[in-house]
C-alpha positions in Angstrom: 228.5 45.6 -33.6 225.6 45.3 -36.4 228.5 44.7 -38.8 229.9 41.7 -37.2 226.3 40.0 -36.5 225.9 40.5 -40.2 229.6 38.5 -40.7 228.7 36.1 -38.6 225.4 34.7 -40.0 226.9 35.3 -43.4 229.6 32.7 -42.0 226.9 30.6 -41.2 224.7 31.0 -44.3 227.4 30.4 -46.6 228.3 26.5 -44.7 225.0 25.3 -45.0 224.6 26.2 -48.3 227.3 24.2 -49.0 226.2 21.1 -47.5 223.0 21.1 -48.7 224.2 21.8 -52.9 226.8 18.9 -51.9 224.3 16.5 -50.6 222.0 17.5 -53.7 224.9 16.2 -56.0 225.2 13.2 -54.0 221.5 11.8 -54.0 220.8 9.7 -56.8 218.8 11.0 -59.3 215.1 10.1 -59.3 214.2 8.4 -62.5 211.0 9.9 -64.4 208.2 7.4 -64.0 207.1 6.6 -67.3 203.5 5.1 -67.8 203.6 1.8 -69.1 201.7 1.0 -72.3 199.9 -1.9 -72.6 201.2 -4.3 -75.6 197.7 -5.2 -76.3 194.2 -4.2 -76.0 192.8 -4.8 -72.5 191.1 -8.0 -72.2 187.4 -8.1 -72.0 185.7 -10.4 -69.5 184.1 -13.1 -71.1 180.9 -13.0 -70.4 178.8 -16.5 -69.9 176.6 -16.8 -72.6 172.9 -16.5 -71.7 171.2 -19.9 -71.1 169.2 -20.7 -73.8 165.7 -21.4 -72.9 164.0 -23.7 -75.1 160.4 -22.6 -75.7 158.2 -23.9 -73.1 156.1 -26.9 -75.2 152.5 -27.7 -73.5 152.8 -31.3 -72.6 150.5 -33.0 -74.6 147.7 -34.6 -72.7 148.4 -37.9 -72.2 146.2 -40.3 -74.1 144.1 -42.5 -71.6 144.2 -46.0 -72.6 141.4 -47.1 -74.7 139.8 -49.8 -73.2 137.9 -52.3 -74.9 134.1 -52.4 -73.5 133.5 -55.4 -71.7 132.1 -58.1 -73.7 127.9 -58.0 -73.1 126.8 -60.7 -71.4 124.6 -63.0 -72.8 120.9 -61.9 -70.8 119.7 -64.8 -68.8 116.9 -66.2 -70.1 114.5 -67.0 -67.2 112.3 -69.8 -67.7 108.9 -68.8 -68.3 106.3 -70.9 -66.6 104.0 -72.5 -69.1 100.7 -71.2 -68.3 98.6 -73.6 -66.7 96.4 -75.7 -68.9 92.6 -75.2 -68.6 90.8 -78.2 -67.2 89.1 -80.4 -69.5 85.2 -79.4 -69.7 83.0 -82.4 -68.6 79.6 -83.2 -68.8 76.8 -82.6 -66.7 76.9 -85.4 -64.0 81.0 -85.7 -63.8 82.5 -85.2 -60.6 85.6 -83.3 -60.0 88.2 -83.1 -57.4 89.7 -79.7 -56.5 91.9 -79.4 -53.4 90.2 -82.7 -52.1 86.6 -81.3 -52.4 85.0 -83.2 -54.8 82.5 -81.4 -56.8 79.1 -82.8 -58.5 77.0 -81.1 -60.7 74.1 -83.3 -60.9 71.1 -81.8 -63.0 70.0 -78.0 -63.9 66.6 -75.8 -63.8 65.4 -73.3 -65.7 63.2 -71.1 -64.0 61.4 -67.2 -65.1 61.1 -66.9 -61.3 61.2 -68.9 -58.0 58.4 -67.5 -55.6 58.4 -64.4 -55.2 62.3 -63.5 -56.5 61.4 -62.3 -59.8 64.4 -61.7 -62.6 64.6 -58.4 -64.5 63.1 -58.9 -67.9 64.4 -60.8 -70.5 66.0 -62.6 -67.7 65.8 -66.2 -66.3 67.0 -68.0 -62.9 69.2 -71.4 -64.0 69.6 -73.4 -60.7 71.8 -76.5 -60.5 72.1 -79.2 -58.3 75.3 -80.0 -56.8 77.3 -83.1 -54.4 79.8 -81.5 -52.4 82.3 -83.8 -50.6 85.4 -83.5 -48.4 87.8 -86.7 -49.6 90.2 -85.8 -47.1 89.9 -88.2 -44.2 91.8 -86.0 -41.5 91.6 -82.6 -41.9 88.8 -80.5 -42.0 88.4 -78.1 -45.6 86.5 -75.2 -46.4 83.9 -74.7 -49.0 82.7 -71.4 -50.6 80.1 -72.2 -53.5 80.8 -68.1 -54.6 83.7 -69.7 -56.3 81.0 -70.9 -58.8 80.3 -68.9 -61.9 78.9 -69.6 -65.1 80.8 -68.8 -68.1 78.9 -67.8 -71.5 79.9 -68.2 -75.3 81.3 -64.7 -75.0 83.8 -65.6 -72.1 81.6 -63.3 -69.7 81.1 -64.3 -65.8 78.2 -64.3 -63.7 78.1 -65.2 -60.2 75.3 -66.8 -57.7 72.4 -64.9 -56.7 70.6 -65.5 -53.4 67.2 -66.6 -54.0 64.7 -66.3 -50.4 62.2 -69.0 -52.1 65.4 -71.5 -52.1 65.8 -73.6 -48.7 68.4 -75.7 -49.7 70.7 -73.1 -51.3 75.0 -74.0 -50.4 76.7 -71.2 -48.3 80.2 -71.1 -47.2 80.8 -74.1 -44.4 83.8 -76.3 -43.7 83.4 -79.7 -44.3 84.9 -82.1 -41.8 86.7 -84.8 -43.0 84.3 -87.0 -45.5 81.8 -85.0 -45.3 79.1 -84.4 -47.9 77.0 -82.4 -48.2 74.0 -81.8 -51.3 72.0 -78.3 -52.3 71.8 -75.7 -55.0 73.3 -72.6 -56.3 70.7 -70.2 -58.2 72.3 -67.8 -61.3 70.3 -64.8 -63.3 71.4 -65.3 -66.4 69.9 -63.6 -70.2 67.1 -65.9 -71.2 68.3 -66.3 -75.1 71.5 -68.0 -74.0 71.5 -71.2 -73.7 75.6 -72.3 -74.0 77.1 -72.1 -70.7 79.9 -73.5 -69.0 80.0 -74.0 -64.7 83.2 -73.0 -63.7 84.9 -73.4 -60.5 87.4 -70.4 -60.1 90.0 -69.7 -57.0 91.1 -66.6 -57.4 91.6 -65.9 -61.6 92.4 -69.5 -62.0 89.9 -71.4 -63.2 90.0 -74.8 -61.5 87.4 -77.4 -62.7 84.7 -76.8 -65.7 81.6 -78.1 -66.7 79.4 -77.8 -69.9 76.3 -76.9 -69.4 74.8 -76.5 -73.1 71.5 -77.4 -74.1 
């Protein structure tokens, strides 16, 4: 029994075998892959050449424009106002008009005292007459006779002094229109001069001018 199992697959063995050797011998046979060689050397990428950067130049500061200074005016040359002439000095006895008050100086008095107003020593009292006079015929102008002085050689100024023994002595009035008026005005003055001038000041301008000298 064993012996004809053996047979059999022996049978069987021996077929198959067969068919596969004959379908071995009919396959093609496979080619041998052979690597390929390359002909040349493998190309390298070309690579972009770096951009070049150009060194960084500090922009030069650019020049400001030069301009040309203006041309310098010419200075204006104001007019100066000529500086008022002094009045002419007149004589003793001449009448002159200031801001239409006419003023008289008529005659003069030396005196070492007047009643009981005594000067200090060395000193004298000089008292002058005087015609005041409002020209104006329609308006009404005021008088001050403080605006009297008497001028020395030496350009110095002394003013009127108030003497009680004098009763006719000018004060400060307003004259209407032609109005006149007559009286005195008293200065203390050094006895050893004897050039003066009577001056007749408003404000630091001296207005009229009379000569005095002996």
């Amino acid at each position: 029994m064993n012996t004809l199992r053996h047979i059999s697959l022996r049978s069987l063995f021996v077929p198959i075998l067969l068919v596969g050797l004959v379908a071995a011998a009919c396959s093609p046979s496979a080619t041998p892959t052979t690597a390929v060689r390359p002909t040349s050397a493998p190309v390298q990428p070309t690579r972009k050449p770096a951009p070049t950067t150009a060194p960084t130049t500090k922009p030069q500061p650019t020049a400001v424009p030069t301009q040309k200074p203006a041309p310098t005016a010419a200075p204006t040359t104001v007019p100066t106002t000529a500086p008022t002439a002094a009045p002419k000095i007149t004589p003793l006895g001449t009448a002159q008009t200031v801001e239409s008050i006419s003023i008289l100086p008529s005659k003069i008095q030396m005196l070492p005292q007047s009643g009981q107003d005594k000067p200090k020593v060395g000193d004298e009292y000089l008292v002058i007459s005087l015609t005041i006079q409002n020209q104006d015929q329609k308006a009404s102008l005021q008088f001050d006779p403080a605006k009297l002085v008497l001028v020395n050689a030496g350009g110095a100024d002394f003013s009127i002094v108030t003497l009680k023994s004098l009763t006719n002595e000018l004060k400060a009035m307003s004259l209407k229109p032609g109005q006149k008026i007559e009286g005195v005005v008293a200065f203390e003055i050094p006895q050893k001069n004897d050039k003066w001038n009577l001056e007749f000041k408003s404000g630091n301008k001296n207005e009229a001018s009379w000569s005095l000298a002996g």
